[in-house]
PDB file of N, CA, C and O in Angstrom, chain B, residues numbered from 101:
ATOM      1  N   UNK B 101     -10.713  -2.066   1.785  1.00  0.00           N
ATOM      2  CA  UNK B 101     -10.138  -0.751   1.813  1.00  0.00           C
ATOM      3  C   UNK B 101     -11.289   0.238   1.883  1.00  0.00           C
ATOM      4  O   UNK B 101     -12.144   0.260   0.998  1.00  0.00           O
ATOM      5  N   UNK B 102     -11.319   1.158   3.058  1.00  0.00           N
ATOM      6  CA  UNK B 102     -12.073   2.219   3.267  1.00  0.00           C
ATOM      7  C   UNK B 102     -11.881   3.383   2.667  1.00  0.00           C
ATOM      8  O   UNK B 102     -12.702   4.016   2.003  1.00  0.00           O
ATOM      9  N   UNK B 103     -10.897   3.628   2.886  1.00  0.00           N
ATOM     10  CA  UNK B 103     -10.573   5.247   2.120  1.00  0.00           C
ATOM     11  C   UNK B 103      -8.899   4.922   2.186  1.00  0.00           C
ATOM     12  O   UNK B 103      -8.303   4.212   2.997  1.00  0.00           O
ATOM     13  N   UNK B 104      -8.457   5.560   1.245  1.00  0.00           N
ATOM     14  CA  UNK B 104      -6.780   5.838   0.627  1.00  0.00           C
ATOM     15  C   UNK B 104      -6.740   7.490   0.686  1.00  0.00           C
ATOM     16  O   UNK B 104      -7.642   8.323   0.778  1.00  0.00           O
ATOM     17  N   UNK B 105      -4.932   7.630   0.569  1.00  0.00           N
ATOM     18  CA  UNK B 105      -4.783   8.990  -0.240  1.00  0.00           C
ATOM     19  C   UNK B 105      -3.539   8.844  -0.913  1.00  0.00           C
ATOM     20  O   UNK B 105      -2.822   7.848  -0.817  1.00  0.00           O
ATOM     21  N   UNK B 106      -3.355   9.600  -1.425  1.00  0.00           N
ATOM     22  CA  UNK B 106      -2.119   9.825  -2.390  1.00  0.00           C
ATOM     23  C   UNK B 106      -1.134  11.004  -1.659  1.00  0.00           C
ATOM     24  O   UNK B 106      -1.474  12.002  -1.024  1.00  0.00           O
ATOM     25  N   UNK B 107       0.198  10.502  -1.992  1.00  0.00           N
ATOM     26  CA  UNK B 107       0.942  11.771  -0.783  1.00  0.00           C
ATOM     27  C   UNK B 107       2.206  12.064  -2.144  1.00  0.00           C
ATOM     28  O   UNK B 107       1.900  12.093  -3.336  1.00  0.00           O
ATOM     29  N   UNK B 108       3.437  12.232  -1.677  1.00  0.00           N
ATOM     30  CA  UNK B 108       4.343  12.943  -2.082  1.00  0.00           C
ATOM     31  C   UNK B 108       4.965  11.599  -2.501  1.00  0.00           C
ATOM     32  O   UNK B 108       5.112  11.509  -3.720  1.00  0.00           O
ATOM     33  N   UNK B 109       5.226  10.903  -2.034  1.00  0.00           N
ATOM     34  CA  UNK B 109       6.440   9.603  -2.209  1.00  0.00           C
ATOM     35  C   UNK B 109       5.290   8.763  -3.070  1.00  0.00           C
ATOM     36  O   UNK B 109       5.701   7.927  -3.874  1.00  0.00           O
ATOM     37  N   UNK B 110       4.321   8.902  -2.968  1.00  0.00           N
ATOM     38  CA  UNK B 110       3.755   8.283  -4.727  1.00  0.00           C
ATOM     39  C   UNK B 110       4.116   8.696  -5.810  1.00  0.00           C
ATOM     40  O   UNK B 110       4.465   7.946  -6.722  1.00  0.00           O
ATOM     41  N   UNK B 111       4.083  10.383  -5.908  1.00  0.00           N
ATOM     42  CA  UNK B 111       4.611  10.637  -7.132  1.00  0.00           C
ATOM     43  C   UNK B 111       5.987  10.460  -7.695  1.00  0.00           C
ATOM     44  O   UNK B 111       6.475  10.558  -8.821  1.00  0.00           O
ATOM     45  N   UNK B 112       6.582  10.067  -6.111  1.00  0.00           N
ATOM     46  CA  UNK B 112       7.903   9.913  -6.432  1.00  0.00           C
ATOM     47  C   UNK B 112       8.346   8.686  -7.109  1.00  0.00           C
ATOM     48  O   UNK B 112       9.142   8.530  -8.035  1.00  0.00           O
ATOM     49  N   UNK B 113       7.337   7.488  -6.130  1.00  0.00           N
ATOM     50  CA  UNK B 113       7.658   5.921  -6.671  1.00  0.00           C
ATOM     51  C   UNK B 113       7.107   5.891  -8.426  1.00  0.00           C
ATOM     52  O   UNK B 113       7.599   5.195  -9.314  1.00  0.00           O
ATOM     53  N   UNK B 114       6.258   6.613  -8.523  1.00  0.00           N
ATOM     54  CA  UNK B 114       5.641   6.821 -10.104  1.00  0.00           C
ATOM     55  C   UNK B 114       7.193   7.080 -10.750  1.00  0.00           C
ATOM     56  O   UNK B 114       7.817   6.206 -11.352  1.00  0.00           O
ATOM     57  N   UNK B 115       7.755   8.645 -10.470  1.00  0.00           N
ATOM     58  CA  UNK B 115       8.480   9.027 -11.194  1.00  0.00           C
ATOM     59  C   UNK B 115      10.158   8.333 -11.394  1.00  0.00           C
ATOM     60  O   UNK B 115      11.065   8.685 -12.148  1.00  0.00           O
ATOM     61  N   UNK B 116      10.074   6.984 -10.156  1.00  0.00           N
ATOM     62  CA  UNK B 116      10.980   5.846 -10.026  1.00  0.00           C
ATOM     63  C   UNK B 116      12.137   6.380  -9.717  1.00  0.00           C
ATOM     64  O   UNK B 116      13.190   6.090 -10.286  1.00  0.00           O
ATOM     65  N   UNK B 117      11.945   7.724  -8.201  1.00  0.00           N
ATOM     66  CA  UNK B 117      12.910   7.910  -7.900  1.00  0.00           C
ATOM     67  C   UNK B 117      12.799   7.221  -6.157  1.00  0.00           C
ATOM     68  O   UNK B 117      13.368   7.665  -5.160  1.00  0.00           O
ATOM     69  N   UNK B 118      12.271   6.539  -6.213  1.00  0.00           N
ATOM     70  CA  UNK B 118      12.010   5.806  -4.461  1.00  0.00           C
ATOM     71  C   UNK B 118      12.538   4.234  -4.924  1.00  0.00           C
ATOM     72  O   UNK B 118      11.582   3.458  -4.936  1.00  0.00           O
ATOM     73  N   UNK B 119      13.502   3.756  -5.208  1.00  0.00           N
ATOM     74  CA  UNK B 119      14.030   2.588  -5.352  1.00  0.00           C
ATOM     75  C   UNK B 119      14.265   2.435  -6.542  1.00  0.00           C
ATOM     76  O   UNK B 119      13.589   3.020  -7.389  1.00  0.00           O
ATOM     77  N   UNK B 120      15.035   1.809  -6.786  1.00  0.00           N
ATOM     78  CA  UNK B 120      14.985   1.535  -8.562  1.00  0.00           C
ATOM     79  C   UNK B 120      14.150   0.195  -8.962  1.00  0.00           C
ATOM     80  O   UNK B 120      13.493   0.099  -9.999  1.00  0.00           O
ATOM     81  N   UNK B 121      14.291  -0.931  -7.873  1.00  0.00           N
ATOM     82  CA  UNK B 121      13.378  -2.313  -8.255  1.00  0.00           C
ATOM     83  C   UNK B 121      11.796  -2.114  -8.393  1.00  0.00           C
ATOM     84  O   UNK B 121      11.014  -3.057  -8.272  1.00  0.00           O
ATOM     85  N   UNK B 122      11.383  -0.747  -8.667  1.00  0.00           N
ATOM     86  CA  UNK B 122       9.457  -0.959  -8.752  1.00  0.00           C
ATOM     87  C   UNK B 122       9.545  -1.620 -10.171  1.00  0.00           C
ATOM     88  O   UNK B 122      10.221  -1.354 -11.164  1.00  0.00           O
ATOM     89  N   UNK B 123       8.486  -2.706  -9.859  1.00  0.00           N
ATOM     90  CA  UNK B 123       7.609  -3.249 -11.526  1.00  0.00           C
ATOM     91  C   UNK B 123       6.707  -2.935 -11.488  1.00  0.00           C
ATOM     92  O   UNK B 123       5.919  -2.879 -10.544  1.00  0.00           O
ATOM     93  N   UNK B 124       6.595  -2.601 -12.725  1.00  0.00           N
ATOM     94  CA  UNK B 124       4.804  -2.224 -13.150  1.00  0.00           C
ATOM     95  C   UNK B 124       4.365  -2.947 -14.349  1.00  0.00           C
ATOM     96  O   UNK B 124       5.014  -3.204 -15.362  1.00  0.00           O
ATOM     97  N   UNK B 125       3.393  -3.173 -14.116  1.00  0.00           N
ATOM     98  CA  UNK B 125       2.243  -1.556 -13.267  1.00  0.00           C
ATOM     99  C   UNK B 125       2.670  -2.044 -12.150  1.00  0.00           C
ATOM    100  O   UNK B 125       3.028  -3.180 -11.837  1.00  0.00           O
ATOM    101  N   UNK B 126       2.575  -0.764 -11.398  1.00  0.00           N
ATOM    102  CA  UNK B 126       2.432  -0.110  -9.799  1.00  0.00           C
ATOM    103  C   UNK B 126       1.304   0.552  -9.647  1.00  0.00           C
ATOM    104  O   UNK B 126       0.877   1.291 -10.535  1.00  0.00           O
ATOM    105  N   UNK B 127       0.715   0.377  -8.557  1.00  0.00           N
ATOM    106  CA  UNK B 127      -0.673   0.966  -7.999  1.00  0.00           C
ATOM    107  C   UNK B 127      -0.226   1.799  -7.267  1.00  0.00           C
ATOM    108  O   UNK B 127      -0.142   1.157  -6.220  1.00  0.00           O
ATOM    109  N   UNK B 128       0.129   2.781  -7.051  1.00  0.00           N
ATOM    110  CA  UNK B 128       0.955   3.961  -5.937  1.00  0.00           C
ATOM    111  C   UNK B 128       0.103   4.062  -4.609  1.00  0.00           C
ATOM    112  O   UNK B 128      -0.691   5.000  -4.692  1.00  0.00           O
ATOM    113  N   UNK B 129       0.038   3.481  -3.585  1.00  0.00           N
ATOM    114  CA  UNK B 129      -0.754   3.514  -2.526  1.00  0.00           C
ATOM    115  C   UNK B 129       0.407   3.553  -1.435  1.00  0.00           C
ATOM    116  O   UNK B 129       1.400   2.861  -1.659  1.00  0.00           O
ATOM    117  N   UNK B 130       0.348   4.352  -0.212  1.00  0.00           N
ATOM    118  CA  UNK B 130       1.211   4.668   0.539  1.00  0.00           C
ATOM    119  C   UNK B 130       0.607   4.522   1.647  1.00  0.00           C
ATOM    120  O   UNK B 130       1.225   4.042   2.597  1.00  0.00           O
ATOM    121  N   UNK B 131      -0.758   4.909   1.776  1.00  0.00           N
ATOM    122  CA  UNK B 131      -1.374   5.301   2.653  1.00  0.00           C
ATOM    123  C   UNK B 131      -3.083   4.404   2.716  1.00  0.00           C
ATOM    124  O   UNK B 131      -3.661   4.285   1.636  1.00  0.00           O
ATOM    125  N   UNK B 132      -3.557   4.012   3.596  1.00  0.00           N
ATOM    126  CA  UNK B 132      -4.996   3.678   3.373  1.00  0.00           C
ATOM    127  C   UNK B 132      -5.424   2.943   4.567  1.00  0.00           C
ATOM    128  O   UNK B 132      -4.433   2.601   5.212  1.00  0.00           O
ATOM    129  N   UNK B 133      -6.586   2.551   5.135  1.00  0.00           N
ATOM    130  CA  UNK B 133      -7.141   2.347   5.912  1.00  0.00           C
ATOM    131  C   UNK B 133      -8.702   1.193   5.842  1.00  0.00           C
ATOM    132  O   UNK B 133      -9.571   1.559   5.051  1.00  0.00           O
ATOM    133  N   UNK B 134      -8.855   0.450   6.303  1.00  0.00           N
ATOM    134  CA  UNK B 134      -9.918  -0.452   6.336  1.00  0.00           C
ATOM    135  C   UNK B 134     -10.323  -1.279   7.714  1.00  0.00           C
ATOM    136  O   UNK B 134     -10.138  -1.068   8.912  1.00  0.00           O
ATOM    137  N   UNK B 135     -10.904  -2.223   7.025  1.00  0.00           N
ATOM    138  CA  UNK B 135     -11.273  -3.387   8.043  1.00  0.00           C
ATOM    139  C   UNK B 135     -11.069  -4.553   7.755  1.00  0.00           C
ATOM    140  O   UNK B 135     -11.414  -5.149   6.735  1.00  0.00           O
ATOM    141  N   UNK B 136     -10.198  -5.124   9.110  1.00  0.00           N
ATOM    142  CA  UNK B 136     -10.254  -6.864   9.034  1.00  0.00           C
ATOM    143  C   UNK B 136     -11.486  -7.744   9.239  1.00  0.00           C
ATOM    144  O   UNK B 136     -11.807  -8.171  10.348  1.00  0.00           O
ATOM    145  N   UNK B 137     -12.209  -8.014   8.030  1.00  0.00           N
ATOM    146  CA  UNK B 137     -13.067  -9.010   8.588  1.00  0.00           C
ATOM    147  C   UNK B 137     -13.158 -10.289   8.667  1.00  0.00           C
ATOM    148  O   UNK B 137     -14.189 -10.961   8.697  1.00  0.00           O
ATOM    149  N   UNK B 138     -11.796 -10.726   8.712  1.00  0.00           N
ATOM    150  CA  UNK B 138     -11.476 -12.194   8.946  1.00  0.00           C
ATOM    151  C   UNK B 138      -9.849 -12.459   9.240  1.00  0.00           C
ATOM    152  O   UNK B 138      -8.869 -11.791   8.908  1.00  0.00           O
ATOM    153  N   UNK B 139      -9.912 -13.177   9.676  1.00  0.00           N
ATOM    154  CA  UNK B 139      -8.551 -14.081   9.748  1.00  0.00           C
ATOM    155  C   UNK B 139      -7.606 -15.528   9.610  1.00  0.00           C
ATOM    156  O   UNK B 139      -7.715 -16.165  10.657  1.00  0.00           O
ATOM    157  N   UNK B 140      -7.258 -15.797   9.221  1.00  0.00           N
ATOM    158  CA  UNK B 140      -6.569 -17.270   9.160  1.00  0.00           C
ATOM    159  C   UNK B 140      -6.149 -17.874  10.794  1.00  0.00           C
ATOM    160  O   UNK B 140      -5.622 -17.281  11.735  1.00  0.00           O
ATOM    161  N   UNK B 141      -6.547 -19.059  10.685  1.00  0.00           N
ATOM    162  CA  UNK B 141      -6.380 -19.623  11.779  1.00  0.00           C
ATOM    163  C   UNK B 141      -4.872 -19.344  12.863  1.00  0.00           C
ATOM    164  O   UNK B 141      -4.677 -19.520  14.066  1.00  0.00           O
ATOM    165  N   UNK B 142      -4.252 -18.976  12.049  1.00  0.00           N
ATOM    166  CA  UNK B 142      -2.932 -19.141  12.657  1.00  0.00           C
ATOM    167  C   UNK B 142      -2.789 -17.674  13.657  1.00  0.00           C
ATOM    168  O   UNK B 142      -1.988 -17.472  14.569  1.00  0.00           O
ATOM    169  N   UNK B 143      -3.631 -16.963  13.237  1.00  0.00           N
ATOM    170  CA  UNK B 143      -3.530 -15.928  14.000  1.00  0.00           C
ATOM    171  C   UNK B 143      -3.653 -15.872  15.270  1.00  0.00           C
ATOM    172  O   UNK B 143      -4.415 -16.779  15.604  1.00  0.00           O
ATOM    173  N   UNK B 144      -3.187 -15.088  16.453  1.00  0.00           N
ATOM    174  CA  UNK B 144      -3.086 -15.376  17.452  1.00  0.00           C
ATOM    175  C   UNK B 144      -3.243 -13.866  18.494  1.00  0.00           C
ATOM    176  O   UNK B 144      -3.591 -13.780  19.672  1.00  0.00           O
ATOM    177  N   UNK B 145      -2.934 -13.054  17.754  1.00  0.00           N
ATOM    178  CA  UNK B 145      -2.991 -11.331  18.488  1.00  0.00           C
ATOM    179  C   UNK B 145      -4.422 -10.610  17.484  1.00  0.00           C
ATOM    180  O   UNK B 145      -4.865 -11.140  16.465  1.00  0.00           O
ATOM    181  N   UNK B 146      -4.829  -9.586  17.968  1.00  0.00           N
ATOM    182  CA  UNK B 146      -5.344  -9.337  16.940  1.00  0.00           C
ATOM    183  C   UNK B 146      -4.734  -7.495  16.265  1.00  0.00           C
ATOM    184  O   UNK B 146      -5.165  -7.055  15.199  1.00  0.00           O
TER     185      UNK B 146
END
């Protein structure tokens, strides 16, 4: 993970109005961005 942010529907899943099935702990991540530096064989697209 490169960089994340925090948006509106985190505070919401926090405040457990975005589904009722969250368990926690919950890590509130909605959003974020990185790099694949590997893959399992089975992969086939990238």
């Amino acid at each position: 993970m490169r960089a994340t942010s925090l948006n509106y529907r985190n505070l919401v899943v926090v405040q457990g109005g975005y589904g009722s099935q969250q368990k926690f702990p919950l890590i509130p991540l909605s959003d974020g961005t990185g790099e694949v530096a590997a893959v399992g064989a089975g992969v086939t697209r990238g």
